[in-house]
Residue, then its C-alpha position, 0 to 999 in steps of 0.5 A: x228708230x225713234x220711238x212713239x211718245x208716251x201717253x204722259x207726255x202726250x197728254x201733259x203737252x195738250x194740256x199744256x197747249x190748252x192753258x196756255x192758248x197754244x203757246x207751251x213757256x219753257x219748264x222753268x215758268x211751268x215748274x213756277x206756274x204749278x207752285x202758284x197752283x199748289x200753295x208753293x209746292x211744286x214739280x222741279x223743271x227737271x222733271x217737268x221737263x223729263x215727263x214732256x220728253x216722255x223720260x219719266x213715264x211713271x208718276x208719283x202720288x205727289x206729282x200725281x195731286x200737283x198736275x191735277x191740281x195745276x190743270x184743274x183734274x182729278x188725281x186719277x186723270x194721271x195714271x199712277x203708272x204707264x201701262x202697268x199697274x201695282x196690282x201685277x203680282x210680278x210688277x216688284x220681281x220683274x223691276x228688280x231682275x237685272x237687264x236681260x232677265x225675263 
């Protein structure tokens, strides 16, 4: 069963679509295209291409100020995380229990 793409992914591919009139180049010229946006600083086309894939659902404050910046929208456009937030008190507990453990 395949499971459903993530809202990150989903989003970044339309946002995509609409600055590139449809037609979304490979990750290594976005990865270029974020660095030309963002004064040389940019997201490596691994990552670039692990969040289209829905592998990197979280994003970093970092990554979160380059995709703004690169799409012209605020920060808080991209969620800090997917469907959770820091604010859970057992955000941190949960992460760190070993697979199987609830």
């Amino acid at each position: 069963m395949q499971r459903p793409e993530s809202w990150l992914a989903a989003t970044v591919k339309a946002l995509l679509a609409e600055k590139y009139g449809g037609r979304i180049p490979g990750v290594r010229k976005i990865s270029a295209d974020i660095a030309a946006a963002n004064d040389g600083d940019t997201i490596s086309h691994g990552h670039v291409h692990n969040i289209l894939t829905g592998e990197a659902e979280n994003l970093t404050d970092r990554t979160r100020v380059l995709l703004a910046r690169f799409f012209g929208k605020q920060p808080s456009f991209f969620p800090p995380a997917a469907g959770r937030h820091r604010a859970d008190p057992g955000f941190g507990a949960r992460a760190r229990r070993p697979v199987g453990h609830l």
